[in-house]
C-alpha positions as YAML, in Angstrom:
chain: A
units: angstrom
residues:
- id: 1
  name: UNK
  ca: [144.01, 41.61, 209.00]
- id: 2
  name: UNK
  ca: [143.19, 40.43, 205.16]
- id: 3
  name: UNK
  ca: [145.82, 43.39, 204.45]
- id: 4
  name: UNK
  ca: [148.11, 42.63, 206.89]
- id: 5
  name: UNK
  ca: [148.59, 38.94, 205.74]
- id: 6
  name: UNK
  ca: [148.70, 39.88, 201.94]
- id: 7
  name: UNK
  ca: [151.32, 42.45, 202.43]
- id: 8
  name: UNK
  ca: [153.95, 39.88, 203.82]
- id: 9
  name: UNK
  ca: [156.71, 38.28, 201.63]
- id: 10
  name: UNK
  ca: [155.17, 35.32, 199.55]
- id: 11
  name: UNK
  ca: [155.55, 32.44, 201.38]
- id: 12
  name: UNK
  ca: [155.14, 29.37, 203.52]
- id: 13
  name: UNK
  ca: [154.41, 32.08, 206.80]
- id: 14
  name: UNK
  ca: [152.06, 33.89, 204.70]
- id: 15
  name: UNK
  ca: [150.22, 30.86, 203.66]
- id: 16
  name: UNK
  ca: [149.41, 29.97, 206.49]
- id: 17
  name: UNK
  ca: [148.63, 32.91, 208.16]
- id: 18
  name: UNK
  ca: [146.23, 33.18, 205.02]
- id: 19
  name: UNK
  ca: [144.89, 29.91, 206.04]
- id: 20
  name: UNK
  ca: [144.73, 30.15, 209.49]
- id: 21
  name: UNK
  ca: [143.00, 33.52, 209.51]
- id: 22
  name: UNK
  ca: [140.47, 32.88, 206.99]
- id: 23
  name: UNK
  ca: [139.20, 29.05, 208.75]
- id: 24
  name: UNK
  ca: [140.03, 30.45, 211.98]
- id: 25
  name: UNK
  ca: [140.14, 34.18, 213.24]
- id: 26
  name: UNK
  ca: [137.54, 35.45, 210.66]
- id: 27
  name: UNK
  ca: [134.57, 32.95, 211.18]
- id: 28
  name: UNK
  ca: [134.57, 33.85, 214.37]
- id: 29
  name: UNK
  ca: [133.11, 37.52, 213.52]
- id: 30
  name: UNK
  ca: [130.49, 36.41, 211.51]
- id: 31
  name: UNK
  ca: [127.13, 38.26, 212.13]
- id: 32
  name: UNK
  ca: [128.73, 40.79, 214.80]
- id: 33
  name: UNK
  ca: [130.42, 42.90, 211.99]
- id: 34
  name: UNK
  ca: [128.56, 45.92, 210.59]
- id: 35
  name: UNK
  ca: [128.26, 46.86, 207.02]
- id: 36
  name: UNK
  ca: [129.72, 49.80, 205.25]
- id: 37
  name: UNK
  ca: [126.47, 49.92, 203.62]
- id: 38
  name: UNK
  ca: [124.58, 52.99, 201.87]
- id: 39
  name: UNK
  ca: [123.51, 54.65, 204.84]
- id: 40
  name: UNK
  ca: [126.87, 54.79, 205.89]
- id: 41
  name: UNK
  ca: [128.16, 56.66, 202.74]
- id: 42
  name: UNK
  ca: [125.97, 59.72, 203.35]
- id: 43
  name: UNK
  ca: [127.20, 59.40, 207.07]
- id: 44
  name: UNK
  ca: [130.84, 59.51, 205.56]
- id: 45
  name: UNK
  ca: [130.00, 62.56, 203.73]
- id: 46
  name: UNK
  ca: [128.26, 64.26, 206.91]
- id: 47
  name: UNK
  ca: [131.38, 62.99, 209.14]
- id: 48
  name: UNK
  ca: [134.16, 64.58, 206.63]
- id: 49
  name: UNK
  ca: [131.82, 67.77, 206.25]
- id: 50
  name: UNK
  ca: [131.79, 67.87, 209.79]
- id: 51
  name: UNK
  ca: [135.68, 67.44, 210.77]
- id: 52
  name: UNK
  ca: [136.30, 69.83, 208.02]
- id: 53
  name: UNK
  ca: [134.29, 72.79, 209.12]
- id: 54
  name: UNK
  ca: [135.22, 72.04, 212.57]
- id: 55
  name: UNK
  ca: [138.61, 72.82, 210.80]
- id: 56
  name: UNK
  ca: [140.30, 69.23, 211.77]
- id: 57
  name: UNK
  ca: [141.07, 66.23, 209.05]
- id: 58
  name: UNK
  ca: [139.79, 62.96, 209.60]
- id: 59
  name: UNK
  ca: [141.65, 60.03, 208.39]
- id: 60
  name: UNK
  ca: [139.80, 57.43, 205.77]
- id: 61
  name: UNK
  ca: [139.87, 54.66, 208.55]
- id: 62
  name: UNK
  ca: [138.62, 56.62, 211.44]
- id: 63
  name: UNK
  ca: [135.94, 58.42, 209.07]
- id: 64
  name: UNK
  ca: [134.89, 54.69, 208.35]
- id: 65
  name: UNK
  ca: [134.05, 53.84, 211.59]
- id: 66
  name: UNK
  ca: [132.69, 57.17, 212.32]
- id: 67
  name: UNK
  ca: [130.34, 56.55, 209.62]
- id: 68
  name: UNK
  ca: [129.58, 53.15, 210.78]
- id: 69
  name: UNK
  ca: [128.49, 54.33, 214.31]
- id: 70
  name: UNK
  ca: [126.69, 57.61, 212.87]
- id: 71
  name: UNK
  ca: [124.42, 55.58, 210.70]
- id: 72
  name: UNK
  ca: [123.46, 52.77, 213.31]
- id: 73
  name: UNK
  ca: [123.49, 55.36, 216.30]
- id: 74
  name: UNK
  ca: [126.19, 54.55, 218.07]
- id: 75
  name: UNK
  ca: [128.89, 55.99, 220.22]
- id: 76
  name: UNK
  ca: [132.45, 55.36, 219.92]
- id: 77
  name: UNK
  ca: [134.37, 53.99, 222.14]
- id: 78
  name: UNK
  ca: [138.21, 54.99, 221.80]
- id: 79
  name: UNK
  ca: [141.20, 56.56, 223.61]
- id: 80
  name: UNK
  ca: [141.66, 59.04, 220.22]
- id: 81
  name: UNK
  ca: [138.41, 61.10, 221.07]
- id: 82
  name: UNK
  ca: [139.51, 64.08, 218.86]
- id: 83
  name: UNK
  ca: [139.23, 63.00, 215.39]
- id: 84
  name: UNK
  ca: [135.35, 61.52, 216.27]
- id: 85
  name: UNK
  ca: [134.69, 64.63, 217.92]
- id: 86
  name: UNK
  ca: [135.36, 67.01, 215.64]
- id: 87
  name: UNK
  ca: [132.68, 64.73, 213.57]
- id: 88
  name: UNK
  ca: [130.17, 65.46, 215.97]
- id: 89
  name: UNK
  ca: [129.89, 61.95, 217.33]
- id: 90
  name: UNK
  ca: [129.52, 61.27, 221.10]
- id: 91
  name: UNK
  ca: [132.98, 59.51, 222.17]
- id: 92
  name: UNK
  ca: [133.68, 57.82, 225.05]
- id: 93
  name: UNK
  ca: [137.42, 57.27, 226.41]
- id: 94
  name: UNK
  ca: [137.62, 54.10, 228.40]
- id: 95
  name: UNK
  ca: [140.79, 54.98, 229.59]
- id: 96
  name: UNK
  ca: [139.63, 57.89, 231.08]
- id: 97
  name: UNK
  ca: [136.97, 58.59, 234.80]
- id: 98
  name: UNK
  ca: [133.87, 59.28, 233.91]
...
């Protein structure tokens, strides 16, 4: 969202966007986001290792989160199961019947 809100014109809208986000949106996430923390740079290694000899690419932000669930043991949750999968993680597709 930070990225999002830089990228636009410089401005009055992007001021306050900037504002709003950061006093708004963003406190509202504190203590439920998880690190990308040391564990989960070996996990990014493992993941890309993984999606590569599975002979698929990964991209940077879904190997993030890949590495994010990988080192705290999660599943993913997402309707683009491939990528994760051919990282080895267990994926769930909401979208889809058990």
């Amino acid at each position: 969202m930070r990225a999002g809100v830089a990228m636009l014109p410089a401005g009055k809208r992007r001021n306050s966007l900037h504002e709003y986000l950061e006093k708004r949106v963003l406190p509202s996430f504190v203590g439920r986001v998880l690190p990308f923390d040391l564990a989960c740079t070996s996990a990014y290694a493992q993941v890309l290792a993984a999606a590569r000899k599975a002979g698929s690419g990964i991209e940077t932000a879904d190997a993030c989160i890949a590495a994010v669930a990988f080192a705290n043991g999660f599943i993913v949750a997402t309707r683009d199961t491939s990528p994760f999968r051919a990282a080895g993680l267990t994926v769930i597709n909401p979208w889809e019947d058990a």
